[in-house]
Rosetta silent file (secondary structure, phi, psi, omega in degrees, C-alpha in Angstrom):
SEQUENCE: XXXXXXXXXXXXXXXXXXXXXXXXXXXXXXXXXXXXXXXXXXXXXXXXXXXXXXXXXXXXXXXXXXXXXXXXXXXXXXXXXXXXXXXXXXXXXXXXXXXXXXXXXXXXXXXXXXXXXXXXXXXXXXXXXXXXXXXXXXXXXXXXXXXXXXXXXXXXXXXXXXXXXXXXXXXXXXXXXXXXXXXXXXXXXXXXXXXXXXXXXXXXXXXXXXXXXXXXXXXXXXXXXXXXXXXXXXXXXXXXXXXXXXXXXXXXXXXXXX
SCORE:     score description
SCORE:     0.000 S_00000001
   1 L     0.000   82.173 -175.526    0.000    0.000    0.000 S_00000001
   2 H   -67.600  -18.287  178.440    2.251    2.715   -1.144 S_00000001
   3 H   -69.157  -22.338  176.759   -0.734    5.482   -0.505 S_00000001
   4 H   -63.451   -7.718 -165.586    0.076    4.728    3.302 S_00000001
   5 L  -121.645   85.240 -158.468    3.529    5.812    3.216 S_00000001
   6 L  -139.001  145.296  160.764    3.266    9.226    4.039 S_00000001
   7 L   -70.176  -44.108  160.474    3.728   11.086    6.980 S_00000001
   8 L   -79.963  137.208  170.098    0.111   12.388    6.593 S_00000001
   9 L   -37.386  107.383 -166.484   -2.167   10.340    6.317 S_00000001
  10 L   -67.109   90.714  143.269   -3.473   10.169    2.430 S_00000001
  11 H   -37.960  -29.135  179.729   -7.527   11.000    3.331 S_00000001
  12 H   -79.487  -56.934 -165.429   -8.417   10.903   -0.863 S_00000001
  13 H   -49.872  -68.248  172.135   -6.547    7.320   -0.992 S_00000001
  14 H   -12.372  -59.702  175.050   -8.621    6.319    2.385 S_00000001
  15 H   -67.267  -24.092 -172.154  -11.776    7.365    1.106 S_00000001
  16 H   -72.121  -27.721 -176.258  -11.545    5.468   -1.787 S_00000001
  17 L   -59.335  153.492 -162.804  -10.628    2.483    0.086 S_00000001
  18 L  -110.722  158.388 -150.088  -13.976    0.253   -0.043 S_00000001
  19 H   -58.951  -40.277  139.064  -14.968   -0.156    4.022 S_00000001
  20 H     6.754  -72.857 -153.962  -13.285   -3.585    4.343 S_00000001
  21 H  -107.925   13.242 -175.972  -10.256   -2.832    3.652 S_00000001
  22 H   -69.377  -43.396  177.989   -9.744    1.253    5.577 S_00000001
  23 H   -47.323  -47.886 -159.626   -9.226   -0.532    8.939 S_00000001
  24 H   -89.501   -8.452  160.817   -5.959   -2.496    7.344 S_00000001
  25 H   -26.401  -61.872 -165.103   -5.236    0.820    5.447 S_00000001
  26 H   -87.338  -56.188  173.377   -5.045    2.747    8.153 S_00000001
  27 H   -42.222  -27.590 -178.000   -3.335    0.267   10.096 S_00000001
  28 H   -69.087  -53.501  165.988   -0.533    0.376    7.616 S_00000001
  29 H   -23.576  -53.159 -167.638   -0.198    4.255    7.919 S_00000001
  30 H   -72.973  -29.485 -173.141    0.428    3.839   11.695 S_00000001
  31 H   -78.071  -39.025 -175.116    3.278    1.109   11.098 S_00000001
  32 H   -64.118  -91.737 -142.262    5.008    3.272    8.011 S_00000001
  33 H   -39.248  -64.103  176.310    4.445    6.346   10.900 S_00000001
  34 H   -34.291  -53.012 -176.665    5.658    4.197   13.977 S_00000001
  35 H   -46.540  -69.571  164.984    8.718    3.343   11.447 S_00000001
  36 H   -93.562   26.916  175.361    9.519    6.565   10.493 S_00000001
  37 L   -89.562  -12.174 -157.624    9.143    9.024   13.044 S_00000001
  38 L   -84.836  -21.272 -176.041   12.044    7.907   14.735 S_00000001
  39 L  -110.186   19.830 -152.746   14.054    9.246   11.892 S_00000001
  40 L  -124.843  120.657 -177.272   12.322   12.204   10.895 S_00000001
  41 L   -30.836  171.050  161.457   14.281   15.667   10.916 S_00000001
  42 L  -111.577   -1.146 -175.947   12.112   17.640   13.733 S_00000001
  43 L  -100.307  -30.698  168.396   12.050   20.865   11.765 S_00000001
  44 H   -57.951  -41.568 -163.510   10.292   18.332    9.177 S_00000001
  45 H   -85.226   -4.681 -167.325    7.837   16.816   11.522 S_00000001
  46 H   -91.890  -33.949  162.511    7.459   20.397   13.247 S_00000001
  47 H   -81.704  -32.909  159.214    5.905   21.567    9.557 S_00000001
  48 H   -70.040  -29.707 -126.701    3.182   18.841    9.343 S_00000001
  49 H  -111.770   14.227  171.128    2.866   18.450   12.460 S_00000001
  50 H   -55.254  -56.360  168.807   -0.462   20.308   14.006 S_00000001
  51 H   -42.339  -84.158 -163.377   -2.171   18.188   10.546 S_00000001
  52 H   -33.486  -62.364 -164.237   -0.488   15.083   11.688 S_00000001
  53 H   -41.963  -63.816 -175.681   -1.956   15.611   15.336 S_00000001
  54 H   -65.688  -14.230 -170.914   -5.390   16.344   14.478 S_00000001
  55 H   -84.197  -82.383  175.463   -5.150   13.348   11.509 S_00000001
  56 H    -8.940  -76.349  168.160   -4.913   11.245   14.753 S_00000001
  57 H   -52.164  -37.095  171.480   -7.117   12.622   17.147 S_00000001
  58 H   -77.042   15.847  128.489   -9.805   12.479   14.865 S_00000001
  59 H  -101.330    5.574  137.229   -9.648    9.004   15.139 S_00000001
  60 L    11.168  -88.735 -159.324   -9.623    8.802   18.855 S_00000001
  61 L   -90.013   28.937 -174.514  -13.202    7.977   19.124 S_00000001
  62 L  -142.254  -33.187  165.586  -13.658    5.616   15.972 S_00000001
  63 L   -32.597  137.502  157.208  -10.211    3.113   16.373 S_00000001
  64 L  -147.060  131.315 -173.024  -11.037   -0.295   17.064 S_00000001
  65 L   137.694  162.627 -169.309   -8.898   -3.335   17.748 S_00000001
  66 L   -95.886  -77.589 -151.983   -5.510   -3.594   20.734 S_00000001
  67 H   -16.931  -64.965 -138.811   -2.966   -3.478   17.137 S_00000001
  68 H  -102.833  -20.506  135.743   -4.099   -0.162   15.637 S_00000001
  69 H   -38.155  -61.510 -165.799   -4.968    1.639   19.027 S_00000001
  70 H   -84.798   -0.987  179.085   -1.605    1.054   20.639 S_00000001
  71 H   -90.112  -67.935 -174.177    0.671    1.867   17.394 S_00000001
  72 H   -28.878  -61.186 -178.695   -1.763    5.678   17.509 S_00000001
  73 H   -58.247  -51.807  172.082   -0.697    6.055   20.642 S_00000001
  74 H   -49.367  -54.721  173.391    2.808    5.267   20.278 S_00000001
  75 H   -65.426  -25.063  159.095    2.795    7.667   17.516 S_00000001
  76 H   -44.662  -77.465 -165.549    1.289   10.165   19.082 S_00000001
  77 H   -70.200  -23.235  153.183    3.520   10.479   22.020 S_00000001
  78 H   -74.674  -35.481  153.269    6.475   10.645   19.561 S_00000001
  79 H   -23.686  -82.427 -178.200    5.237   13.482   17.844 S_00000001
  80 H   -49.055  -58.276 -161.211    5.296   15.391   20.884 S_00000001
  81 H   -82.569   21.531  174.859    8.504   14.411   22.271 S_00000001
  82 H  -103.857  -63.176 -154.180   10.434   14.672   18.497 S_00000001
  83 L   -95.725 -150.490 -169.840    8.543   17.887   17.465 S_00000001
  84 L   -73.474  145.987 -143.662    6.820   20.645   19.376 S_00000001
  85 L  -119.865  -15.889 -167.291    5.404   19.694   22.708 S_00000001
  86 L   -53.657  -21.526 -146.825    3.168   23.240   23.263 S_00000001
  87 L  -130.673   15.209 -165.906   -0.201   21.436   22.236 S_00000001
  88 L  -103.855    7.593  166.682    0.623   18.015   24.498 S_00000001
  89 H   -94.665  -54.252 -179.696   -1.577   19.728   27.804 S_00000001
  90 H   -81.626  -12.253  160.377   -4.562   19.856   25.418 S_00000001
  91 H  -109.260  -42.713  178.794   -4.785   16.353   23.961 S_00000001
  92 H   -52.383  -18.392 -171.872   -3.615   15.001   27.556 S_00000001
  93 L   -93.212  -25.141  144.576   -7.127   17.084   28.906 S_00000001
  94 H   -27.742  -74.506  165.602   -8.525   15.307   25.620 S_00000001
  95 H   -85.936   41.153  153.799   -8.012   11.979   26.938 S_00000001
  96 H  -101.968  -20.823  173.834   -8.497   12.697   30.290 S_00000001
  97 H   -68.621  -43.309  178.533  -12.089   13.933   29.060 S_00000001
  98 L   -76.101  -49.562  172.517  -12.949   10.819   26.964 S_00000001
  99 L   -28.670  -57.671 -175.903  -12.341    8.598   30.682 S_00000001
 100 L   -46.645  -12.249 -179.445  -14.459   10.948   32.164 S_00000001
 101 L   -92.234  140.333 -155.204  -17.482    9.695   30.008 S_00000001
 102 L  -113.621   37.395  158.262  -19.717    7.471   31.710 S_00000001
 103 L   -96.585  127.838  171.942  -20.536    5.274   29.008 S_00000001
 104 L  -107.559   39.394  155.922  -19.020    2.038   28.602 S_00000001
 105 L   -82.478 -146.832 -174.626  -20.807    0.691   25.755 S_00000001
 106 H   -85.772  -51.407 -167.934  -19.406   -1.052   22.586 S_00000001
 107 H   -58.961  -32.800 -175.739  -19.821    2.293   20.762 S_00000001
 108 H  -117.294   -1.030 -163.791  -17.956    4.129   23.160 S_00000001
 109 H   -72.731  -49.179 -171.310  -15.458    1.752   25.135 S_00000001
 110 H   -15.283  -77.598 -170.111  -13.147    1.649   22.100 S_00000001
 111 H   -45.105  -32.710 -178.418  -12.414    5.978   22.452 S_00000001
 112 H   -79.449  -29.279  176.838  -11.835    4.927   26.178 S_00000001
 113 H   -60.590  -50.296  163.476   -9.130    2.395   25.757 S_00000001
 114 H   -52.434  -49.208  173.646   -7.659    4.453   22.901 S_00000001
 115 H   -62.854  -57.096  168.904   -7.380    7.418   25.432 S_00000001
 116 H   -23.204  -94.279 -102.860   -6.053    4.790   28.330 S_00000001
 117 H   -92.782  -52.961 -168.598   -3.200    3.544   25.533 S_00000001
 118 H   -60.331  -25.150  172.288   -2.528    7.571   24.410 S_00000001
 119 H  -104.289   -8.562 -171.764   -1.414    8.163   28.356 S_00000001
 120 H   -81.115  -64.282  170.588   -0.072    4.839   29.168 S_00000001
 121 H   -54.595  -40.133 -162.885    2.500    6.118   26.088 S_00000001
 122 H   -55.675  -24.469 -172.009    2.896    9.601   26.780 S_00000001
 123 H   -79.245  -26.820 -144.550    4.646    8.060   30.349 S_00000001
 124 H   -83.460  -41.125  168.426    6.059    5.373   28.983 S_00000001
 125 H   -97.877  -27.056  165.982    7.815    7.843   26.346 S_00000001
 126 L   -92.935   17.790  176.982    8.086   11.367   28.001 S_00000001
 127 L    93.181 -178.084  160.792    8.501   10.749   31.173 S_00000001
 128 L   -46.157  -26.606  165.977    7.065   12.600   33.975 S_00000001
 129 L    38.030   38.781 -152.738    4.665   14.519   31.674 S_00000001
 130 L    70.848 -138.357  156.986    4.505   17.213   34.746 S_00000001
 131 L   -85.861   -1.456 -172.207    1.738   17.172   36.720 S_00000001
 132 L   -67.481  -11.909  167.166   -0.229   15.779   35.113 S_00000001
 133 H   -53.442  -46.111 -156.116   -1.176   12.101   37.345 S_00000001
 134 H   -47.173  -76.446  142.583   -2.809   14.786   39.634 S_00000001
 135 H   -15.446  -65.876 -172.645   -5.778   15.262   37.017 S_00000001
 136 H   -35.691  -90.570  178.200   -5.155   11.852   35.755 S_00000001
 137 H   -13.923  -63.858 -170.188   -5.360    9.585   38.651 S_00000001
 138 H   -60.148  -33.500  158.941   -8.678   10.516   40.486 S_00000001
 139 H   -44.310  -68.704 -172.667  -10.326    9.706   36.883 S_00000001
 140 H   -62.168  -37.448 -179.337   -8.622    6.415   36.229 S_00000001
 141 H   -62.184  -42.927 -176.717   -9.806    5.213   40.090 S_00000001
 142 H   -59.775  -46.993  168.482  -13.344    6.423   39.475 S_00000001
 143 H  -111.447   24.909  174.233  -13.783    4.189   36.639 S_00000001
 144 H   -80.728  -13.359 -174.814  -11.822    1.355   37.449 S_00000001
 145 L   -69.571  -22.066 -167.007  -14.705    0.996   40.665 S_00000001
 146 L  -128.329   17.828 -168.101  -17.479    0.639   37.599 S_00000001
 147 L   -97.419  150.343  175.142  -15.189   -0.531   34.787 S_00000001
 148 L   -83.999  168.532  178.391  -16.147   -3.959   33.054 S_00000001
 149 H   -63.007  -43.169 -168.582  -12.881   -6.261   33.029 S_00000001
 150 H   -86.501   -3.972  172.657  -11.388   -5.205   30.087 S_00000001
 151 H   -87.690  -17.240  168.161  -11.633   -1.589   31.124 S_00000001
 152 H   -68.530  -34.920 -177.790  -10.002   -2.825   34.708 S_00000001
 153 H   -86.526  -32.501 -178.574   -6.680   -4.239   32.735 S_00000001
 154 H   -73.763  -36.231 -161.853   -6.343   -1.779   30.508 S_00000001
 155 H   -89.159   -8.037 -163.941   -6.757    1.037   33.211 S_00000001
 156 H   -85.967  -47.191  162.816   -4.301   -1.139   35.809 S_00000001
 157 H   -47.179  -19.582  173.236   -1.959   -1.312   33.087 S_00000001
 158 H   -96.403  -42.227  174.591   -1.930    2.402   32.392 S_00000001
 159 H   -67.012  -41.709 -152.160   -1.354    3.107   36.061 S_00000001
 160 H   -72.778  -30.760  160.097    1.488    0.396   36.104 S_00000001
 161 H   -70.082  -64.812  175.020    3.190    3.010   32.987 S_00000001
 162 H   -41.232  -36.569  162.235    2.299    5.916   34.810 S_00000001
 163 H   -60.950  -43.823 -171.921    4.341    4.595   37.921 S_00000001
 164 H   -67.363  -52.185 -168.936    7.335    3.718   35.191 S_00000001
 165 H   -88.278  -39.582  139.766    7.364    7.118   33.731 S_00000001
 166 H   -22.931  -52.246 -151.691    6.818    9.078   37.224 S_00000001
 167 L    37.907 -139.319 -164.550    9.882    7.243   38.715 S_00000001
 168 L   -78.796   -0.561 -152.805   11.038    8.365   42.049 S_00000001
 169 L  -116.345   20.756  172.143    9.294   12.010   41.389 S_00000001
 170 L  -158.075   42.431 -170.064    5.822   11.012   42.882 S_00000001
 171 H   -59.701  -46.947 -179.759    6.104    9.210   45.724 S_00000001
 172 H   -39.470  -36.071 -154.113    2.985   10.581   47.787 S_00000001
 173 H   -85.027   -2.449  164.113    0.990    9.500   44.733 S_00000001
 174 L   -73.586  -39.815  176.694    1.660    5.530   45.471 S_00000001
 175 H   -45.674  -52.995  173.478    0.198    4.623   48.012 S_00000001
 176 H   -40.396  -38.255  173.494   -3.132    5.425   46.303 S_00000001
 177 H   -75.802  -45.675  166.776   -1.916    3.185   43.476 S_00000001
 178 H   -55.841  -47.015  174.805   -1.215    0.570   45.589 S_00000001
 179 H   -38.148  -63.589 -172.363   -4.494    0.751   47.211 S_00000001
 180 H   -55.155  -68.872  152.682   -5.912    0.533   43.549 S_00000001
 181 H    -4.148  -66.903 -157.715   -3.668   -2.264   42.694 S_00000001
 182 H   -78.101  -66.143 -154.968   -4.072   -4.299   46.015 S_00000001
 183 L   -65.418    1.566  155.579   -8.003   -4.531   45.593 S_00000001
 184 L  -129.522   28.840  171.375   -7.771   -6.744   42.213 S_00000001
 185 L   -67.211   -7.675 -168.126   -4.835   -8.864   42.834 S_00000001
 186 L  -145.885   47.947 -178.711   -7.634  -11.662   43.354 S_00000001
 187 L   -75.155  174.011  178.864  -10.039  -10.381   40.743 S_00000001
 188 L   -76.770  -26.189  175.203  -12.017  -13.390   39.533 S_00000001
 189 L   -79.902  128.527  167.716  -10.850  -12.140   35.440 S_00000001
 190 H   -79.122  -49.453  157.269   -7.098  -13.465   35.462 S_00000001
 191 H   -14.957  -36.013  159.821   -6.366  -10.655   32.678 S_00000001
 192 H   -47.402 -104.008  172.818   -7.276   -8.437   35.727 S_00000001
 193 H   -20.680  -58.708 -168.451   -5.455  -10.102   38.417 S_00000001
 194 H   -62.436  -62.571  165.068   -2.261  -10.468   35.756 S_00000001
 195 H   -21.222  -57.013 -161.500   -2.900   -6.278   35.637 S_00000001
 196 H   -79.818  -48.928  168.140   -2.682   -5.779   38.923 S_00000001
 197 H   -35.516  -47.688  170.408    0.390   -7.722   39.623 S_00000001
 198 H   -79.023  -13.499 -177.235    2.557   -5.840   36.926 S_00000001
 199 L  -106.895   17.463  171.789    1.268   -2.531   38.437 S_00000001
 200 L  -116.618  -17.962  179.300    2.186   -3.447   41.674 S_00000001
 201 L   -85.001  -16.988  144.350    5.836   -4.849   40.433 S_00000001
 202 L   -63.957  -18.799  161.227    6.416   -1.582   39.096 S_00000001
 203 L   -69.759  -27.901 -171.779    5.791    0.333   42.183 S_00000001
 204 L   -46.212    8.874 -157.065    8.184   -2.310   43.925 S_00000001
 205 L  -115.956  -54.245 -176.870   11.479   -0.339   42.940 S_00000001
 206 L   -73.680  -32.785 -162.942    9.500    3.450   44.088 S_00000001
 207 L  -116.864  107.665 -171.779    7.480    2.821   46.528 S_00000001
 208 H  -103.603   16.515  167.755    9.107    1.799   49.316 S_00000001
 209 H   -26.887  -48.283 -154.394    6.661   -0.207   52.029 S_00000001
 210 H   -53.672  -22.429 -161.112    6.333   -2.455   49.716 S_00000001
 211 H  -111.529    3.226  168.955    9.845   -4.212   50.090 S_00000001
 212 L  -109.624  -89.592  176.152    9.988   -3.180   54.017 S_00000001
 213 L   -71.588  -16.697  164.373    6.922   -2.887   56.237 S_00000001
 214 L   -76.772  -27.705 -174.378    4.925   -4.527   53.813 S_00000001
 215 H   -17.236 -101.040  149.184    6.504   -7.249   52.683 S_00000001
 216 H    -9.919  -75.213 -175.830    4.838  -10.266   54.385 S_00000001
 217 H   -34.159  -63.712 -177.969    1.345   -8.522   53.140 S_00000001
 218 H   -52.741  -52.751 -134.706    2.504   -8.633   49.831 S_00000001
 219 H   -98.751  -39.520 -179.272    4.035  -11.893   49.566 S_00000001
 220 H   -68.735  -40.093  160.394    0.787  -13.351   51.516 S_00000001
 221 L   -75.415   24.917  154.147   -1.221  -11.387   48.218 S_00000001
 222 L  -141.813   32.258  166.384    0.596  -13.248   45.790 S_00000001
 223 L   -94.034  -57.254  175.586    0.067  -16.518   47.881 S_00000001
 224 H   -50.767  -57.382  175.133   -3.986  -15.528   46.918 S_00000001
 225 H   -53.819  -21.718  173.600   -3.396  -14.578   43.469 S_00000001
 226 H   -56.834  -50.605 -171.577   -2.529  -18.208   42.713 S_00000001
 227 L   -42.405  132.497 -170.378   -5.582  -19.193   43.733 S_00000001
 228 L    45.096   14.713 -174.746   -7.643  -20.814   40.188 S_00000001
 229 L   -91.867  173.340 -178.838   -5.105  -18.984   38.359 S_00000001
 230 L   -92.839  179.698  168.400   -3.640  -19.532   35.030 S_00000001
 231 H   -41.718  -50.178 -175.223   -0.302  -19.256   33.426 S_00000001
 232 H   -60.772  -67.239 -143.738   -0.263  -15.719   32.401 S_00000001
 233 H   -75.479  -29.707 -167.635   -1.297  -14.654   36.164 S_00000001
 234 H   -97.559   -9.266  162.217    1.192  -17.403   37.987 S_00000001
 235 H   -66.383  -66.503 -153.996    4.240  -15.917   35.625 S_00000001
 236 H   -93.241   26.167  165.536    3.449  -12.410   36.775 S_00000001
 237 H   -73.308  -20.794  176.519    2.689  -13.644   40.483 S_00000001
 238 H   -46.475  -66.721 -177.477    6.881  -15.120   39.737 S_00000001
 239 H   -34.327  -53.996  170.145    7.804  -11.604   38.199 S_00000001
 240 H   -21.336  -79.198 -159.893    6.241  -10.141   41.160 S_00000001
 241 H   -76.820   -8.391  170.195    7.742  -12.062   43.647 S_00000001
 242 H   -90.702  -57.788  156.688   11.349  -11.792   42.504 S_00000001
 243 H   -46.112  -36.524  156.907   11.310   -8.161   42.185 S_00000001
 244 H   -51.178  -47.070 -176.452   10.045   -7.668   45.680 S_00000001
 245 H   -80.552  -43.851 -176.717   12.843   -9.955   47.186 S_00000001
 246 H   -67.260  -48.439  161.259   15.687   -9.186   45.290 S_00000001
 247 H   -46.620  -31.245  162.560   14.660   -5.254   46.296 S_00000001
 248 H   -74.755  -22.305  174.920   14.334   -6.168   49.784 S_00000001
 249 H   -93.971  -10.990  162.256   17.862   -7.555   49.840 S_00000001
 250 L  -123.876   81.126 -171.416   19.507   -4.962   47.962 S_00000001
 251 L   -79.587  148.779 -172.773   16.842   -1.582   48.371 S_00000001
 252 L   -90.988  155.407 -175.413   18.022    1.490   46.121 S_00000001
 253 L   -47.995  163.477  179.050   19.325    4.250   47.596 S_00000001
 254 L   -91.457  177.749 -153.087   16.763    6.735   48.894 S_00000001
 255 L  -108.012  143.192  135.860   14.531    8.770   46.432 S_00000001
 256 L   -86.705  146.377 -161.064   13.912   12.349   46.767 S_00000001
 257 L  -100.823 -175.511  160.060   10.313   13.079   47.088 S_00000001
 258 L  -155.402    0.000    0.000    8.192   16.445   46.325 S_00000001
């Protein structure tokens, strides 16, 4: 598909495409983008790239599918941190807006997952991304209490990046995570459970109860998590439990907080 391999998206070739075949279209676009952005002058991607943004965001709310969601997002969050970054506060209050909606039907979960995947990258590639968990956070908690399962892994999974990209520079804000965490290590979905596990092995390095006063708690929740579980969920009760112990016997120096 040679009309995909553009930085903008070709919209005449698209339309033309008969309805079948736009989804693998489009999919191609994001892997030629994903490919080349990495390699793309910044004064280049800096002339395209408000068009670029907005080619994206306007598919936000219409992506469907893990593949073609989580390559948008990855390209997305390179955008910002290759080219200009001034317009990355108003698509994070974008997706922080689409959470905030309190539908979860088939018509709308897609745009929520797609926003989940667009912040779960922005940490995973930028970092600290401010202040922004502040805003974030109280959202992602609200609808993980009323989230269907696949909106619980996906949002557990998003925190467990958000911890990753935060490093040592949000400590206050773990506990809360943990909290969130600790209440579906023994959901009944193992996709869930397997969520919760990796977001709590990523706090293990930052936060540091977990590998002191906690320990024993922890180790006794991923004695539970076994329970009826499967493969996926008894690897990352393993993952888990070797990053907790090997941190309790060598703990990193301490973090400054703020």
């Amino acid at each position: 598909m040679d009309e995909s391999h553009s930085l903008l998206l070709n919209e005449e070739a698209l339309r033309q495409c008969p309805d079948p075949k736009k989804p693998v279209f489009l999919y191609e676009w994001l892997r030629y983008l994903d490919r080349i952005l990495p390699v793309t002058q910044r004064s280049d991607l800096k002339s395209i790239q408000s068009q670029l943004v907005q080619q994206l965001l306007s598919r936000l709310t219409t992506i469907n599918g893990p593949p073609i969601r989580y390559l948008l997002a990855r390209c997305l969050a390179r955008i910002y941190l290759i080219g200009d970054s001034s317009t990355f506060g108003d698509t994070l209050t974008l997706c922080n807006d689409t959470l905030k909606i309190k539908d979860d039907s088939p018509s709308q979960l897609p745009a929520k997952l797609a926003a989940l995947a667009c912040i779960a990258s922005f940490y995973e590639t930028m970092g600290r991304c401010g202040s922004s968990f502040v805003d974030t956070f109280p959202i992602m908690v609200k609808w993980l209490k009323v989230a269907e399962s696949q909106g619980r892994a996906e949002i557990l999974m998003t925190l467990s990046s958000m911890v990753t990209g935060l490093g040592s520079g949000a400590s206050n804000f773990y506990k809360d995570v943990y909290k969130a965490a600790k209440a579906h290590l023994a959901d009944r979905v193992m996709a869930v459970r397997a969520a919760a596990l990796q977001c709590v092995t990523a706090l293990v390095p930052v936060y540091p109860p977990l590998y002191s006063t906690e320990l024993e708690a922890v180790v006794t929740l991923c004695t539970k998590a076994l329970d009826g579980s499967n493969y996926e969920t008894r690897l990352a009760v393993a993952r888990l439990l070797a990053v907790l112990l090997a941190t309790a016997l060598q703990p990193p120096p301490p973090m400054c907080t703020f």
